[in-house]
C-alpha atoms as a printed R data frame, in Angstrom:
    type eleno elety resid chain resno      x      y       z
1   ATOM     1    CA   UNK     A     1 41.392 13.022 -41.873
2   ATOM     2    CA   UNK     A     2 40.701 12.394 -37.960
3   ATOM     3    CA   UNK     A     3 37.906 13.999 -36.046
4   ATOM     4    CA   UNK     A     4 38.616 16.317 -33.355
5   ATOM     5    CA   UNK     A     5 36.536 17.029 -30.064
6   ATOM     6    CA   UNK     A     6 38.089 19.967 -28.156
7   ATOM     7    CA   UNK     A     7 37.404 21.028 -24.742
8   ATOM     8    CA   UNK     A     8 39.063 23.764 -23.240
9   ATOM     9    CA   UNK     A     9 39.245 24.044 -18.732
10  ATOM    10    CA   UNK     A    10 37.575 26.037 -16.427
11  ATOM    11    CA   UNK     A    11 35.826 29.643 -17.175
12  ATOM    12    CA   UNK     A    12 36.946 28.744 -21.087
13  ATOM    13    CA   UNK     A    13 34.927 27.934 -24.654
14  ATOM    14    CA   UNK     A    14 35.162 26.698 -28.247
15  ATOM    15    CA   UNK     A    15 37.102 29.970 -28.587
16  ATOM    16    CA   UNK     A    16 39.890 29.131 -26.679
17  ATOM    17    CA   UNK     A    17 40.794 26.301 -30.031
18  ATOM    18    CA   UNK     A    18 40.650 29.137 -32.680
19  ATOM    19    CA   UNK     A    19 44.365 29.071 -33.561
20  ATOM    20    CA   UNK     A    20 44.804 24.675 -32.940
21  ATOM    21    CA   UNK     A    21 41.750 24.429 -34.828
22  ATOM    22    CA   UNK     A    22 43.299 26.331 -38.030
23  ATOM    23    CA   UNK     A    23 46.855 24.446 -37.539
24  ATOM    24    CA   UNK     A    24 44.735 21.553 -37.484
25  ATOM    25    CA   UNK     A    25 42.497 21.940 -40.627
26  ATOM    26    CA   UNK     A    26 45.352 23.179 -42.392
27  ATOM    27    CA   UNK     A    27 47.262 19.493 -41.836
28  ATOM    28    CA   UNK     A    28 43.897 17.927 -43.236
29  ATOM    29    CA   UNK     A    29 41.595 17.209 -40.287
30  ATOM    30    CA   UNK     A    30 38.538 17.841 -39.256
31  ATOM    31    CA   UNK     A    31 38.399 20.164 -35.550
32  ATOM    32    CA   UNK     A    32 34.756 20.451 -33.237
33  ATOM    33    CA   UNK     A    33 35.306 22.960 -30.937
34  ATOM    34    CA   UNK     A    34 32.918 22.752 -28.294
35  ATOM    35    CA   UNK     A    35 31.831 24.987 -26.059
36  ATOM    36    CA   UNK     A    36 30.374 23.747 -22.462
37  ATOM    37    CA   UNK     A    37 27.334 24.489 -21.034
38  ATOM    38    CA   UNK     A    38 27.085 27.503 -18.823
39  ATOM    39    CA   UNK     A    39 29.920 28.971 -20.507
40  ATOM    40    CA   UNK     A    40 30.509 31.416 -23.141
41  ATOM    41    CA   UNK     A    41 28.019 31.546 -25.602
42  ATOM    42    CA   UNK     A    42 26.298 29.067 -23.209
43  ATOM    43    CA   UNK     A    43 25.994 31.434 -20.588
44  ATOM    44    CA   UNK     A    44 22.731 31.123 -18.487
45  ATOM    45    CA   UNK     A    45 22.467 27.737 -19.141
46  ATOM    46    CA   UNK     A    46 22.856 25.472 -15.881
47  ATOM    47    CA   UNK     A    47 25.205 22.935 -15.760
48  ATOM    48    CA   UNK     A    48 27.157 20.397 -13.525
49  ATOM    49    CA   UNK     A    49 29.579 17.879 -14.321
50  ATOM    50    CA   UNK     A    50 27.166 15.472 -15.540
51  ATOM    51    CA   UNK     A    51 25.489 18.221 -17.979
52  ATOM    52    CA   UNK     A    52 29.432 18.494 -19.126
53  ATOM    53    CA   UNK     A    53 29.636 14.931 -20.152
54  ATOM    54    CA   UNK     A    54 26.339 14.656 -22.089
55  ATOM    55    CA   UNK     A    55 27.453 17.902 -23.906
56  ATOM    56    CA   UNK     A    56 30.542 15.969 -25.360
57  ATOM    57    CA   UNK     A    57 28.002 12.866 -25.790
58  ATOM    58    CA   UNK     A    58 25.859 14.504 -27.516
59  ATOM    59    CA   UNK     A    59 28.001 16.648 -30.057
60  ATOM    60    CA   UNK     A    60 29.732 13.507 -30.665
61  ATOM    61    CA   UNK     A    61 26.146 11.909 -31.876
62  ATOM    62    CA   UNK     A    62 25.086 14.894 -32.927
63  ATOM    63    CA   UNK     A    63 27.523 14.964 -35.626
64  ATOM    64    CA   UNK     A    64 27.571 10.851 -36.313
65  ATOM    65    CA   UNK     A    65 31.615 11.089 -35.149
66  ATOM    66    CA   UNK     A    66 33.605  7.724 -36.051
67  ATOM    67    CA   UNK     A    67 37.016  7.258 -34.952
68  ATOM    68    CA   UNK     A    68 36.857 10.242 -33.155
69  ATOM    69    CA   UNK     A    69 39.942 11.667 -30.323
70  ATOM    70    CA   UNK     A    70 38.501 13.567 -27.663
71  ATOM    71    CA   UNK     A    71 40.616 16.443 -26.172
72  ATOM    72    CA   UNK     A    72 40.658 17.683 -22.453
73  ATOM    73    CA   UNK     A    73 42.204 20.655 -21.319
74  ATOM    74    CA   UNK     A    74 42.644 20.932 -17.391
75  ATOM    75    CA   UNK     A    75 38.806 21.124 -15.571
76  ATOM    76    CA   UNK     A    76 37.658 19.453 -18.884
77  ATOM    77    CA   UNK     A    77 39.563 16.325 -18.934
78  ATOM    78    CA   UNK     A    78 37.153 15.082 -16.209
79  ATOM    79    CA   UNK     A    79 34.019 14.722 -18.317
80  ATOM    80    CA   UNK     A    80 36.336 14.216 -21.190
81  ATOM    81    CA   UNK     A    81 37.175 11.411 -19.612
82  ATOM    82    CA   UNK     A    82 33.762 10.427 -19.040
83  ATOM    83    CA   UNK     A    83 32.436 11.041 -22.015
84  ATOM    84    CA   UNK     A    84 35.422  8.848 -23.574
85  ATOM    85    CA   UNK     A    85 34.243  5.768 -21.593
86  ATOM    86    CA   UNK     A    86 29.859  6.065 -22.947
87  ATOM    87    CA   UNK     A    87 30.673  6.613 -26.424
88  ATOM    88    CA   UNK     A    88 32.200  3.512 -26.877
89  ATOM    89    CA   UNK     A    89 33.547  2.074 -30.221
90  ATOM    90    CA   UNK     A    90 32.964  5.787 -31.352
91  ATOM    91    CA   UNK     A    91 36.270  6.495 -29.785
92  ATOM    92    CA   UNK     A    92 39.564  6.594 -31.094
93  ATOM    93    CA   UNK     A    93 41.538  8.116 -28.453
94  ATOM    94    CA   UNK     A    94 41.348 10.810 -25.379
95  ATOM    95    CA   UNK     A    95 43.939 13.428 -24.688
96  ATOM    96    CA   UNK     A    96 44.669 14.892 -21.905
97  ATOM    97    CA   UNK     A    97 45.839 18.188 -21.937
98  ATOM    98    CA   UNK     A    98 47.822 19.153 -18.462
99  ATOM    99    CA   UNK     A    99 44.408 18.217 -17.289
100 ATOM   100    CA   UNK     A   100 42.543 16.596 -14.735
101 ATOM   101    CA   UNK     A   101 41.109 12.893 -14.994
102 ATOM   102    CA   UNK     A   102 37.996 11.340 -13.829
103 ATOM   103    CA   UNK     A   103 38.185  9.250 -10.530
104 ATOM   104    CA   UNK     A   104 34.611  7.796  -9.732
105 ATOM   105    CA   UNK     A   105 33.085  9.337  -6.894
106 ATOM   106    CA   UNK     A   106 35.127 11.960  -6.990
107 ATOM   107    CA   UNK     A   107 35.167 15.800  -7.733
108 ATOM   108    CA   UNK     A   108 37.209 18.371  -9.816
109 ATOM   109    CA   UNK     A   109 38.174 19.702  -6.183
110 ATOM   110    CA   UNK     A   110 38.615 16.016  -4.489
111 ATOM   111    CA   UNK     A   111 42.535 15.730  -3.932
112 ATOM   112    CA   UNK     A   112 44.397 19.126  -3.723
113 ATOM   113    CA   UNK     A   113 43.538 22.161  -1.093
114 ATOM   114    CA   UNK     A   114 40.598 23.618  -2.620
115 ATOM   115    CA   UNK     A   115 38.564 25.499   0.390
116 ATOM   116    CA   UNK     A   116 39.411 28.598  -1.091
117 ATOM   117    CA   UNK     A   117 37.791 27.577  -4.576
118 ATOM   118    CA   UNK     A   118 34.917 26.314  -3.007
119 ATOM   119    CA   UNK     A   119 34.183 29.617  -0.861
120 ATOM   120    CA   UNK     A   120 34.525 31.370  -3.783
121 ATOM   121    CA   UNK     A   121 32.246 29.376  -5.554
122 ATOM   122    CA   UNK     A   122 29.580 30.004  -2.134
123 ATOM   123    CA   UNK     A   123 30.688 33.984  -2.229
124 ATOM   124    CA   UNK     A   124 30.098 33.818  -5.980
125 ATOM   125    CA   UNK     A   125 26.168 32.651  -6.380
126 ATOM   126    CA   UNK     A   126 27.180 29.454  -7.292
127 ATOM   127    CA   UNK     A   127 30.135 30.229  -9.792
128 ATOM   128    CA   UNK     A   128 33.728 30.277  -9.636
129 ATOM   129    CA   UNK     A   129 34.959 33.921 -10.562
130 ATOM   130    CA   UNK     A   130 36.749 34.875 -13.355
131 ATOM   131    CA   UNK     A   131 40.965 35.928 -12.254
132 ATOM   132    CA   UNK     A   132 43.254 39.061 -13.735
133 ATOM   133    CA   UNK     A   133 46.388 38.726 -15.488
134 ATOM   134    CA   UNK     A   134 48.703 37.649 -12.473
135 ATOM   135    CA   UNK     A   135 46.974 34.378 -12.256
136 ATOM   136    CA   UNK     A   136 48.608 33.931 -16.100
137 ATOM   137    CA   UNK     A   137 52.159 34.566 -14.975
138 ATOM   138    CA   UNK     A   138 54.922 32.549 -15.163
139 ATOM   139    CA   UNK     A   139 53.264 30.281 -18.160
140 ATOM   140    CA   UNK     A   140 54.954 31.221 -21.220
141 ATOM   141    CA   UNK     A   141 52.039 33.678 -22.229
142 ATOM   142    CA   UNK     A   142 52.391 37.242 -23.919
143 ATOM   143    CA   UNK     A   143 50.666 40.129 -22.406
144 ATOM   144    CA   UNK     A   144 48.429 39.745 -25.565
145 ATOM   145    CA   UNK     A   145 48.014 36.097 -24.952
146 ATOM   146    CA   UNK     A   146 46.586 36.884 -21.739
147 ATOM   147    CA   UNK     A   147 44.466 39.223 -22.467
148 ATOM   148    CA   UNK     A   148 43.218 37.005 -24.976
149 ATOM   149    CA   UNK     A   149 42.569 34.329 -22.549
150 ATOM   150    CA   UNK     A   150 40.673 36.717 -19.843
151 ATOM   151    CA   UNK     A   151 38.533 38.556 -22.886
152 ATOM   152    CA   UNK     A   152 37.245 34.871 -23.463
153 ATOM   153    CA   UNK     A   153 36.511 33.705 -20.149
154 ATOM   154    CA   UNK     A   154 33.162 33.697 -17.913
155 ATOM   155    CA   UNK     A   155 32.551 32.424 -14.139
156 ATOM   156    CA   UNK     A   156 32.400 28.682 -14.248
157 ATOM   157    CA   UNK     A   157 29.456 26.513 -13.129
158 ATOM   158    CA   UNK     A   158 30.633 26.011  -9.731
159 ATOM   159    CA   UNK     A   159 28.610 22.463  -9.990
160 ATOM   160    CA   UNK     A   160 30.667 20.768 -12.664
161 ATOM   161    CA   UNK     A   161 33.520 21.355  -9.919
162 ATOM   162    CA   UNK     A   162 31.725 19.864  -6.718
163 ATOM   163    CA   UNK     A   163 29.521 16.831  -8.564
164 ATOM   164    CA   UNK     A   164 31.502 14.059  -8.561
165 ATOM   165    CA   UNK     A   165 32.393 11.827 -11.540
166 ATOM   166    CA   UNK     A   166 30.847  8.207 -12.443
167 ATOM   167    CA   UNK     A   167 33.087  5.523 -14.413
168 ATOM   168    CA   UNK     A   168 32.222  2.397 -15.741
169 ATOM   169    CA   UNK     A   169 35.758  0.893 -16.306
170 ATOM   170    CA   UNK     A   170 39.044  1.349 -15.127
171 ATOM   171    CA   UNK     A   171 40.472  4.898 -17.454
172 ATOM   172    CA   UNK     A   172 43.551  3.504 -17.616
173 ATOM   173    CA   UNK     A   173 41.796  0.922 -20.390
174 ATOM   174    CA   UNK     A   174 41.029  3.729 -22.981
175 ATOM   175    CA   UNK     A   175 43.589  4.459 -25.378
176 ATOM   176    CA   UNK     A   176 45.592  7.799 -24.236
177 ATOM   177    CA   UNK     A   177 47.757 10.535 -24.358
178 ATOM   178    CA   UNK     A   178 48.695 12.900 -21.520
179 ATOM   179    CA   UNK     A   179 50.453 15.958 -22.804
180 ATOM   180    CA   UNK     A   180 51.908 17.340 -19.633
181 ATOM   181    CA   UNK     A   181 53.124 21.418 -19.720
182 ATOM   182    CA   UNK     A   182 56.399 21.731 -17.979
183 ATOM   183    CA   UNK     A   183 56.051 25.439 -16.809
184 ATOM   184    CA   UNK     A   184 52.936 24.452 -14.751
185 ATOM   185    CA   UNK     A   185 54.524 21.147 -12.886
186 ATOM   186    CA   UNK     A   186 57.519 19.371 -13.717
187 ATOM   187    CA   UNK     A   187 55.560 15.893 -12.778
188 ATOM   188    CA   UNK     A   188 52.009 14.547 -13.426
189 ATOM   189    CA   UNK     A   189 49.626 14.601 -10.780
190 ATOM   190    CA   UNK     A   190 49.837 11.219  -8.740
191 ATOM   191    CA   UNK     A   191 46.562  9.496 -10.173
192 ATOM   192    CA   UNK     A   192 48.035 10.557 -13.523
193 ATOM   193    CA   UNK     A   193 51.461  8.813 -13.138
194 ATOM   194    CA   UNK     A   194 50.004  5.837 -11.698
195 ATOM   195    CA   UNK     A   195 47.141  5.877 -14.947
196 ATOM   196    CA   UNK     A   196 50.796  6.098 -17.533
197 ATOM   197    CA   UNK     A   197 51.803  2.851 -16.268
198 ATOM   198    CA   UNK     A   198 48.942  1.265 -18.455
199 ATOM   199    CA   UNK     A   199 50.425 -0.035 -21.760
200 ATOM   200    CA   UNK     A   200 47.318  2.232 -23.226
201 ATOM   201    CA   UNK     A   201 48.470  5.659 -22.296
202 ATOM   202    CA   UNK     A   202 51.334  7.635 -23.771
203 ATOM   203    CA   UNK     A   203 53.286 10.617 -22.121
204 ATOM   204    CA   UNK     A   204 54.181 13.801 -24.225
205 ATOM   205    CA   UNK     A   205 55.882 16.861 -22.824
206 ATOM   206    CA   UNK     A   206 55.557 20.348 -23.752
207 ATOM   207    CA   UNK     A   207 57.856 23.033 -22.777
208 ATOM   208    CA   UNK     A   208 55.322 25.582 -21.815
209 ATOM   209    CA   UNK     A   209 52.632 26.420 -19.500
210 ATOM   210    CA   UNK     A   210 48.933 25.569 -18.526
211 ATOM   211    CA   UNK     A   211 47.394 27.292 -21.513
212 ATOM   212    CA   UNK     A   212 49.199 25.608 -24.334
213 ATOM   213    CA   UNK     A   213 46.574 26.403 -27.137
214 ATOM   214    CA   UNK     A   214 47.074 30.291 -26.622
215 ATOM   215    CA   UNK     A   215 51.364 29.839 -25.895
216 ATOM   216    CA   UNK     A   216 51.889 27.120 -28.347
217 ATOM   217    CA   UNK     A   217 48.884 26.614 -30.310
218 ATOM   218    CA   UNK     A   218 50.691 25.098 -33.771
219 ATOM   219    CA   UNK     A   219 52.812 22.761 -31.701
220 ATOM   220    CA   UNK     A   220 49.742 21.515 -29.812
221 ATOM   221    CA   UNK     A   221 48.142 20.460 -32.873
222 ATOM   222    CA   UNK     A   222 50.873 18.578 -34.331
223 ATOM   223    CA   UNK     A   223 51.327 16.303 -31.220
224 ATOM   224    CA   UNK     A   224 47.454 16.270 -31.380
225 ATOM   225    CA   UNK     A   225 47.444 15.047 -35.123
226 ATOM   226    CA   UNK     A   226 50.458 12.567 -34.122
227 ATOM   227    CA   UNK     A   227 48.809 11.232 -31.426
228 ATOM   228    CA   UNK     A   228 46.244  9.419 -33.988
229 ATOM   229    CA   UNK     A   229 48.970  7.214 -35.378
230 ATOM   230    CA   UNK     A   230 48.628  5.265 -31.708
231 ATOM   231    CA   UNK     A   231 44.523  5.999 -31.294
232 ATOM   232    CA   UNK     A   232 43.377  1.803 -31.572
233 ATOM   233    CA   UNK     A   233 41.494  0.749 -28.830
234 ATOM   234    CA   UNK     A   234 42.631 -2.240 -26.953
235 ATOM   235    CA   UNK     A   235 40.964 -5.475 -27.936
């Protein structure tokens, strides 16, 4: 039985895991869906990055985790990633889901053309907006997939996207998987190809899009329950 910490991206909660959650309890183990500050249930709450990493901090505490993997869908792999690096021997390994990694001193934003998020954010009172179903398209979702996703989002903290993020080692030390979905981009982002040349991280590939846990939720969890078999932390 392995412990599971699952963060779903941007404007998205513990919700988002319902169906990877029950593929994952029915193989045996043992899923923590976690919602983020801000978000969700957790809306009202006010949050940056930094609140985002001592959310998965503390819920790994909280519940006295051992040999735990820590799961980060797109926004949330960057205070996954964090969060992977301050709880220490705690850890058994980090996934990446098509997501974003941590680059000290830098943002969510830092790195691709993002004016247009960050006005929105300033047009927004402080919160990236919430999108209709076009932004879904061409990801291997349903129509009722994507109404499913947009009935469980909220505007995100527009913080956690601007702060930037603080590491303490180099990532590419932490034992890893990056599951990349084809449908969004054929090829990892650059920091992300140059991170898989570390004998510590592993590359899966899924044939679908961004939002894996609603298009392929049962296949998610098996390459998440595989991925223990490698989780040992380099000596």
């Amino acid at each position: 039985m392995t412990d599971f910490v699952l963060v779903a991206g941007a404007r998205l909660g513990a919700s988002a895991w319902d169906e990877v959650a029950a593929e994952l309890r029915a193989a045996g183990h043992q899923p923590h869906p976690l919602t983020l500050s801000g978000l969700a249930e957790k809306r009202g709450v006010p949050a940056g990055q930094q609140t985002h990493v001592r959310d998965i901090v503390d819920e790994v505490e909280r519940l006295d985790l051992r040999e735990v993997v820590l799961v980060g869908h797109s926004y949330a792999g960057v205070p996954v990633g964090q969060a992977a690096e301050r709880i220490g021997d705690r850890l058994a390994r980090v996934v990446f889901v098509d997501s974003n990694v941590p680059v000290d001193g830098e943002s969510f934003l830092s790195g691709w053309p993002s004016d247009h998020v960050r006005k929105e954010i300033e047009d927004n009172a402080g919160f990236w907006p919430l999108v209709g179903a076009d932004y879904y398209a061409g990801q291997g979702l349903t129509d009722a997939q994507i109404s499913r996703i947009i009935d469980r989002s909220s505007p995100h903290p527009g913080a956690a996207l601007t702060e930037t993020a603080v590491l303490t080692r180099p990532l590419g030390e932490l034992p890893a998987t990056y599951i990349k979905c084809l449908l969004d981009d054929e090829e990892p982002m650059p920091v992300v190809k140059e991170l898989l040349k570390s004998e510590c991280w592993e590359l899966v590939e899924m044939d679908t899009g961004h939002w894996p846990m609603f298009s392929r939720p049962g296949e998610l969890a098996r390459i998440l329950a595989e991925s223990v078999s490698t989780s040992a932390l380099p000596s």
